[in-house]
C-alpha positions, 0 to 999 in steps of 0.5 A: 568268185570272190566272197563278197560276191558270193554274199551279194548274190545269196541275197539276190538269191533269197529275193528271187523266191518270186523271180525265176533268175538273177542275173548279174548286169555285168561281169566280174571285174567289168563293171565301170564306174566303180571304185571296185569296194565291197558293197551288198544289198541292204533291205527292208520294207520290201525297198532296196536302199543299198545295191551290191550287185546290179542285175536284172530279176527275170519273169518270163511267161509261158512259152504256151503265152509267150507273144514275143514282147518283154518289158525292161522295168526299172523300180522308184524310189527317189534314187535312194531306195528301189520299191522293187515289189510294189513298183517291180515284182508286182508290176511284172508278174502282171505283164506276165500274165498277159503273155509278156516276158518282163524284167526288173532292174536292180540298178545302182543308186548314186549315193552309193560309196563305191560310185565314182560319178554319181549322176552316170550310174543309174543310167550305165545300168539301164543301159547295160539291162537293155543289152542283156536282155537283147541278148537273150531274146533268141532263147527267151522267144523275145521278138528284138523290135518288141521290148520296151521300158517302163518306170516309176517315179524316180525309175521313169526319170531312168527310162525316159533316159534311156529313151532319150539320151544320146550318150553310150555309157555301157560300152566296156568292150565285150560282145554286148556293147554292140546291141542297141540300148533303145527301148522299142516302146516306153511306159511312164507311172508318175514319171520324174522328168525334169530337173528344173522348176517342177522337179522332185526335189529328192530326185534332184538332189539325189542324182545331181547334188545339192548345188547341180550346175546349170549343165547338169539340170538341163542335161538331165531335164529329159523334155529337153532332149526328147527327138526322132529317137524317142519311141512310143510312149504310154503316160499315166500321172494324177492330178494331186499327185504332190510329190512328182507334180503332173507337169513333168508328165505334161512337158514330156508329152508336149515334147513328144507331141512336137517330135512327131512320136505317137504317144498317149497321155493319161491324168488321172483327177485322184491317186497322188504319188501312189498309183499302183497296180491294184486299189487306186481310186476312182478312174484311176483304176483304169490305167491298166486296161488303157496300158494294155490296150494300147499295148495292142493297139500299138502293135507291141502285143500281139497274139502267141503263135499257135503252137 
């Protein structure tokens, strides 16, 4: 192994004190649309703002817990940091807890130096982590119908588009690129979703530039493109949230509503751009019981099988 690799992954290391594994997305030598220079993590504030390896940091559940669903998470940040504690790590050890397997993503920003198109790696990424994880599904007692996606803010705008988009960006000719990259169900906190009026404008800016052309805001408006392929979805945003406002929430729903796709929607009055797994306001804090319910309700979290 490379050097430069072996730092990149010592770092993964030290961050995977509450993961039970890093795993790499790609191999060495295989991963697209890069420009093949060095890159390592920069850290700090508990955020990600710079990615040398992309992978997936795994919390698994206890086998005497395990229901057989997992959940691929994919961390906010404005596509320029990852909050991969508040909006990953905490948020997995939670699922954990009630008997789903959980997986967070640390997926490539598109501001990055070695990023040949900017607005194709976030979701190469995702795409590739759904795969991984499908692949490991018989080992880790994964049922293959039952792993879903969740993300947060900028993250949501990832996993809306791993829902919806149509394009294979993952393919690189390995035994992998044969597993589906669908999610079987889909969670939104705050979710950015669109890139046109009611847009977060960092968002935008980040993924598409500052001058996007008229065919890069509507590909990416995931509403949009919402179809038959679209899974089950749980939505929580808040009212007052003034960085991502509650319309995009509102225009996936109704475009999930006009495809048929059974899903629920959650707006909250107080909480802003700030939901999170613990201490938010009022009603707000019952986003987890709903999430978890409806989990149930939706036949995504069954019982462990008595061992």
């Amino acid at each position: 192994m490379r050097p430069w690799a072996m730092v990149a992954l010592l770092m993964a290391s030290m961050m995977c004190l509450q993961a039970q594994e890093f795993i790499p997305l790609w191999p060495e030598g295989g991963m697209p649309n890069s420009r093949g220079t060095v890159q390592t993590d920069s850290i700090s504030n508990e955020r990600i703002h710079r990615v040398g390896v992309p992978g997936i940091y795994v919390f698994r559940t206890s086998d005497q817990e395990n229901s057989g669903s997992a959940v691929v998470i994919f961390p906010g940040g404005g596509y320029t940091r990852l909050a991969y504690v508040v909006s990953g790590f905490q948020l997995a050890k939670w699922f954990n807890t009630m008997g789903m397997n959980a997986f967070v993503v640390k997926y490539r920003l598109p501001q990055s130096p070695d990023v040949i198109t900017p607005h194709e790696v976030p979701f190469q990424d995702a795409q590739r982590a759904m795969r991984l994880v499908r692949s490991k599904a018989m080992e880790w007692g994964i049922l293959a119908h039952r792993i879903g996606a969740m993300g947060i803010s900028a993250g949501g705008h990832v996993a809306a588009g791993l829902a919806t988009l149509q394009d294979d960006l993952a393919r690189i000719g390995d035994t992998l690129d044969g597993l589906a990259i669908k999610p079987d169900f889909l969670l939104l906190l705050s979710p950015v979703i669109t890139m046109k009026e009611y847009t977060h404008a960092g968002s935008r800016r980040n993924l598409l530039g500052n001058e996007p052309e008229e065919k890069r805001i509507e590909q990416f408006s995931m509403e949009m493109h919402v179809g038959k392929q679209n899974p089950p979805t749980f939505l929580v945003h808040a009212f007052d949230d003034k960085s991502v406002p509650v319309k995009n929430s509102l225009a996936f729903y109704d475009a999930l509503v006009s495809a048929g796709i059974p899903s629920s929607l959650h707006v909250f009055p107080f909480g802003g751009h700030s939901i999170a797994l613990r201490g938010n306001p009022g009603s707000t804090a019952s986003w987890t019981m709903l999430c978890e319910d409806w989990l149930k309700e939706m036949g995504f979290l069954l019982l462990p099988q008595k061992k």
